[in-house]
The first five atom37 places (N, CA, C, CB, O) and aatype in JSON, in Angstrom:
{
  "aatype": [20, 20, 20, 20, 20, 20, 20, 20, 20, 20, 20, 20, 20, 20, 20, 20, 20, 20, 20, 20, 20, 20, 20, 20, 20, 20, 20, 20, 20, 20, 20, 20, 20, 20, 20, 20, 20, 20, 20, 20, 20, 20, 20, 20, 20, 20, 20, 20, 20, 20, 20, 20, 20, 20, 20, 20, 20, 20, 20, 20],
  "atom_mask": [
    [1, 1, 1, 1, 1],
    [1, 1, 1, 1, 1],
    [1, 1, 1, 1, 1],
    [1, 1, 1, 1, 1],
    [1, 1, 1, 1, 1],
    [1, 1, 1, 1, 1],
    [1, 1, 1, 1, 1],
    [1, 1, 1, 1, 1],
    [1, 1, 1, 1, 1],
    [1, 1, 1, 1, 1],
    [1, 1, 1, 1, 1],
    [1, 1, 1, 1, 1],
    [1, 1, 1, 1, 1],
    [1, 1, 1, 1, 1],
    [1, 1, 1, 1, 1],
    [1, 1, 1, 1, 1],
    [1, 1, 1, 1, 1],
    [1, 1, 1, 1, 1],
    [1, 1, 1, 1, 1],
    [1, 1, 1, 1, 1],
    [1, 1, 1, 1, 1],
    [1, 1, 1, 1, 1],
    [1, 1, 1, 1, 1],
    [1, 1, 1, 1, 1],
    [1, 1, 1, 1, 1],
    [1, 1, 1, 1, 1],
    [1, 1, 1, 1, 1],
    [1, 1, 1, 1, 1],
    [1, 1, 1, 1, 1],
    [1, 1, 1, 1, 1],
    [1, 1, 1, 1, 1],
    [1, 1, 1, 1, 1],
    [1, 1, 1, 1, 1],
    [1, 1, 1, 1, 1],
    [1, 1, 1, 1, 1],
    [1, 1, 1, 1, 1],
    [1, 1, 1, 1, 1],
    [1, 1, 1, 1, 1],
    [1, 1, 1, 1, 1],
    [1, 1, 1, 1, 1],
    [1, 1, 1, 1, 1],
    [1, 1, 1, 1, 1],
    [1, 1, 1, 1, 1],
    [1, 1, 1, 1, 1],
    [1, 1, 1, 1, 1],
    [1, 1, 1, 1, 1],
    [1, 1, 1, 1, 1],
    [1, 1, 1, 1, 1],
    [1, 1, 1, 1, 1],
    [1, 1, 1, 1, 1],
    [1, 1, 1, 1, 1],
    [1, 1, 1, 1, 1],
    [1, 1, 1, 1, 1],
    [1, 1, 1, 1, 1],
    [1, 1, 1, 1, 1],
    [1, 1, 1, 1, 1],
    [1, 1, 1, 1, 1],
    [1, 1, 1, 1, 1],
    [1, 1, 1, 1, 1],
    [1, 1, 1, 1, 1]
  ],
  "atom_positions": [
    [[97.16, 96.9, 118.32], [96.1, 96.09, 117.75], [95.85, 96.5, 116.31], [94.81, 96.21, 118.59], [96.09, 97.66, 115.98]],
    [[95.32, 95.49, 115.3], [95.08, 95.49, 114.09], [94.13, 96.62, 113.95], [94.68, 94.24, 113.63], [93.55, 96.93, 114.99]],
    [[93.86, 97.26, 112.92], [92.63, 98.07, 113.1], [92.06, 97.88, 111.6], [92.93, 99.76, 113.61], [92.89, 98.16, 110.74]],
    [[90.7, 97.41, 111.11], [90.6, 97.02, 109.64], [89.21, 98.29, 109.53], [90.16, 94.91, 109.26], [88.96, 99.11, 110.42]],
    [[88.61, 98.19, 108.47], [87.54, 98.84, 107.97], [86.38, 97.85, 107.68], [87.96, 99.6, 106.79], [86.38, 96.93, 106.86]],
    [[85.2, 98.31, 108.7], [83.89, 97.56, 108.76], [83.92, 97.14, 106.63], [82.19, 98.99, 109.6], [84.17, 98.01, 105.8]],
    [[83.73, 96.24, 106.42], [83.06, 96.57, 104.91], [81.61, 96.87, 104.52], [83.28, 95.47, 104.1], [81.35, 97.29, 103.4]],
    [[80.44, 96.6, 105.67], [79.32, 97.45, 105.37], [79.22, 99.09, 105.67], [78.3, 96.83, 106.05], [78.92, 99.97, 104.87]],
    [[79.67, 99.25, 107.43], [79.69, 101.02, 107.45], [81.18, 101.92, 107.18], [79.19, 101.53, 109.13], [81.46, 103.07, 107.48]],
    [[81.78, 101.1, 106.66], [83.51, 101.57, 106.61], [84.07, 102.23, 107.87], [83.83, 102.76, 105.39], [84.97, 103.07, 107.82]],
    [[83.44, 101.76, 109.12], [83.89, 102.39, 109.8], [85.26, 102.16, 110.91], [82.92, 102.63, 110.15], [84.7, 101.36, 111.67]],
    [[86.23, 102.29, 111.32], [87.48, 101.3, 111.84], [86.83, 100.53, 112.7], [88.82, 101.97, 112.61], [85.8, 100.88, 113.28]],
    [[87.48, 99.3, 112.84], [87.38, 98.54, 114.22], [88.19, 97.52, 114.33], [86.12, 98.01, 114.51], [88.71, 96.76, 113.52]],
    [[88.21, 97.61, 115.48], [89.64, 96.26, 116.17], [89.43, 95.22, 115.52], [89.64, 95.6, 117.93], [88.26, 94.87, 115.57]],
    [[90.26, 94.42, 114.78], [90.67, 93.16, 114.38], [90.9, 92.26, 115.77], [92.01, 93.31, 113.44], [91.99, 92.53, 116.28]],
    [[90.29, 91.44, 116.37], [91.1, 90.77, 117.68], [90.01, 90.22, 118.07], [91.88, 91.69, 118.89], [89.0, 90.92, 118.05]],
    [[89.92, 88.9, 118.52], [89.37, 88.02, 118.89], [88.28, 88.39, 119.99], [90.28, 87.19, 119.18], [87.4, 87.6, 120.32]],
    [[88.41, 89.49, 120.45], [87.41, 90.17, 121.77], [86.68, 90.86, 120.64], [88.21, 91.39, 123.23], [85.66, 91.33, 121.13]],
    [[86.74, 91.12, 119.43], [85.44, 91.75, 118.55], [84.39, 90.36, 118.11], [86.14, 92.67, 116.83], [85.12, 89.96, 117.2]],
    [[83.55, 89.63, 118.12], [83.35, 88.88, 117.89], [82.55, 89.03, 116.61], [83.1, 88.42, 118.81], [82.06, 88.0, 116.16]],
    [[82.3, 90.35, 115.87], [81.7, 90.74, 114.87], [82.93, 90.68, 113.49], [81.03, 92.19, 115.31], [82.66, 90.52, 112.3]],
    [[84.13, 90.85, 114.02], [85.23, 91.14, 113.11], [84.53, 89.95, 111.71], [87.1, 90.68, 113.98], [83.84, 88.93, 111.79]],
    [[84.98, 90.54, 110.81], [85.54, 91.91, 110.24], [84.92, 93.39, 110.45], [85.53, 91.76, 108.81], [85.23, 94.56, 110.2]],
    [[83.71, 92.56, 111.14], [82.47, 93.86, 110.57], [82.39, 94.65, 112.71], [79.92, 92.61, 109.59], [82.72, 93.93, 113.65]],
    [[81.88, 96.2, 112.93], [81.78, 96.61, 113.54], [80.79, 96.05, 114.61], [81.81, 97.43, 113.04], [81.34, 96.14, 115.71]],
    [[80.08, 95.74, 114.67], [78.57, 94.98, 115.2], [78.02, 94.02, 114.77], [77.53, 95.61, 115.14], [78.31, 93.35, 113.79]],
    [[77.12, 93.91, 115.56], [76.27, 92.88, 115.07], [75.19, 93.59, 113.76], [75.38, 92.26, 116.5], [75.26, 92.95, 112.72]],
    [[74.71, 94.19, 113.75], [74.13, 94.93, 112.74], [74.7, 95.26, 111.56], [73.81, 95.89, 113.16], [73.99, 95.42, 110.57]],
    [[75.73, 95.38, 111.52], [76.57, 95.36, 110.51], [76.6, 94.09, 110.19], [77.78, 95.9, 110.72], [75.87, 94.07, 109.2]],
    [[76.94, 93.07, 110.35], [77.02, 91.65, 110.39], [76.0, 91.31, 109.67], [77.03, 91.02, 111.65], [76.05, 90.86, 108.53]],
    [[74.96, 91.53, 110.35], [73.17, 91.22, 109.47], [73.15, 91.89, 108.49], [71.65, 91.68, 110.2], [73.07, 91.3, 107.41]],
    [[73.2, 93.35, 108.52], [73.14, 93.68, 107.18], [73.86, 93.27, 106.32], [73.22, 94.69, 107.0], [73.13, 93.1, 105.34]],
    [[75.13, 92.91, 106.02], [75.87, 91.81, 104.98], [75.11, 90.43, 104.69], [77.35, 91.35, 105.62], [75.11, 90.07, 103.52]],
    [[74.54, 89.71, 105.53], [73.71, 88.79, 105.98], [72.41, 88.71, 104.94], [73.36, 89.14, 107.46], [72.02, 87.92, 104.09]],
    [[72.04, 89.73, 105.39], [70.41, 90.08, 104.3], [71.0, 90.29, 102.87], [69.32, 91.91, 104.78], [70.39, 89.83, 101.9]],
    [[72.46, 91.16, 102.69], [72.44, 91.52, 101.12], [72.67, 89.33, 100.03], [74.53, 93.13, 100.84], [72.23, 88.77, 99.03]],
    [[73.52, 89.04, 101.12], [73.79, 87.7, 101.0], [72.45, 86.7, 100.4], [74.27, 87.29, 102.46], [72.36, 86.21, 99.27]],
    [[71.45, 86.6, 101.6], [70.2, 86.37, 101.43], [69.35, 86.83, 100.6], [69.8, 86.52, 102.22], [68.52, 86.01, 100.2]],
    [[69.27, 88.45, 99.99], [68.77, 88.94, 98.78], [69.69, 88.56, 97.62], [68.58, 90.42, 98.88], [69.4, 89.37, 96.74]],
    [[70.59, 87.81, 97.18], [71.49, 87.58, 96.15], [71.63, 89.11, 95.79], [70.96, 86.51, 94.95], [71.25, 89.52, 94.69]],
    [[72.1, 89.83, 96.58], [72.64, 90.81, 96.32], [74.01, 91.3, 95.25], [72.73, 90.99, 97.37], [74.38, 92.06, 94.36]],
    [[74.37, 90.12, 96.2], [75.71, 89.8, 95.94], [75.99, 89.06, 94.37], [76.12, 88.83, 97.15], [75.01, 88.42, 94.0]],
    [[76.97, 89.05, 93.54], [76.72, 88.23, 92.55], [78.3, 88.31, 91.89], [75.35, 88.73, 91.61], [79.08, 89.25, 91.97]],
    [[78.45, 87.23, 91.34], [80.01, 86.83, 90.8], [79.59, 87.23, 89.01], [80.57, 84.63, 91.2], [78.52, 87.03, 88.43]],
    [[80.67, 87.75, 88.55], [80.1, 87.69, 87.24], [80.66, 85.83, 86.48], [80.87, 89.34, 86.27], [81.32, 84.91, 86.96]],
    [[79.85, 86.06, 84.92], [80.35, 84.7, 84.59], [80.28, 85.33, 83.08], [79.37, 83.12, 85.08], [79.63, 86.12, 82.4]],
    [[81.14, 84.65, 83.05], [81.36, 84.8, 81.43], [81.11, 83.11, 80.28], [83.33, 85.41, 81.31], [81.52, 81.95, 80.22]],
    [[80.42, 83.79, 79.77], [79.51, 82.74, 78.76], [80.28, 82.23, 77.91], [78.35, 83.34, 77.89], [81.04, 83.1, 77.47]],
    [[80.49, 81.12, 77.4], [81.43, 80.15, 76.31], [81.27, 80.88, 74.98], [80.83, 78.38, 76.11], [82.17, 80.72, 74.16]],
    [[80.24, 81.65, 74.67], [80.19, 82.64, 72.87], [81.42, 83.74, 73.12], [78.21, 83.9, 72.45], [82.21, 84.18, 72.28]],
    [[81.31, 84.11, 74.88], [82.4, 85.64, 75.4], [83.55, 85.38, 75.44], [82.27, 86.33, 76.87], [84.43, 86.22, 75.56]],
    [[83.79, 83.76, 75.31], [85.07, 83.45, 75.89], [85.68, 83.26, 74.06], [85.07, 81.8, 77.24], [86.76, 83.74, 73.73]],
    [[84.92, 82.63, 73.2], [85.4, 82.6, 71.65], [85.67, 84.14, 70.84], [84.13, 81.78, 70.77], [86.23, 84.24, 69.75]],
    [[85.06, 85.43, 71.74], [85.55, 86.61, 71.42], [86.98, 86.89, 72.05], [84.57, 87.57, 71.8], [87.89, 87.31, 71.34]],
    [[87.06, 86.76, 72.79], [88.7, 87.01, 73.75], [89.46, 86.73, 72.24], [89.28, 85.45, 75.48], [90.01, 87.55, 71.49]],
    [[89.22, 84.91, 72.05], [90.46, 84.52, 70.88], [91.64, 84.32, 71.74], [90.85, 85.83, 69.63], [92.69, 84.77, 71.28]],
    [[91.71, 83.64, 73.09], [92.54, 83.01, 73.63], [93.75, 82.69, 72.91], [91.99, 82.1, 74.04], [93.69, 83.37, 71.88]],
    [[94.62, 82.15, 72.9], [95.64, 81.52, 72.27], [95.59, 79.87, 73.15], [97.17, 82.56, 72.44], [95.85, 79.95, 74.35]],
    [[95.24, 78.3, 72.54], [95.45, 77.13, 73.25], [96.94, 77.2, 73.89], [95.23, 75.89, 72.27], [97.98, 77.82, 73.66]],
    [[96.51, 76.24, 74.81], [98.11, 76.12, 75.03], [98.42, 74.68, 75.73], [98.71, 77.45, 76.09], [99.58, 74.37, 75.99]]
  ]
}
């Protein structure tokens, strides 16, 4: 069997359709990803159109 790493407690657990938490170890684990989600914890960066005229791209 697969064996992956919880990504909230890093802790191993079975990859396989009888985990019904997969990726994550539990259900608690699950929620807690859940809440960081819900607190916009989480966040993508973005880069602003003034950041992108510093690069100096080349068109193409």
């Amino acid at each position: 069997m697969k064996k992956v790493t919880c990504p909230t407690c890093k802790q191993e657990t079975i990859w396989s359709p009888e985990n019904a938490y997969r990726p994550f170890c539990s259900d608690r684990c699950k929620l807690i990803d859940l809440g960081h989600w819900a607190e916009e914890s989480y966040r993508v960066p973005v880069v602003e159109m003034d950041d992108l005229d510093e690069l100096k791209l080349p068109l193409q």
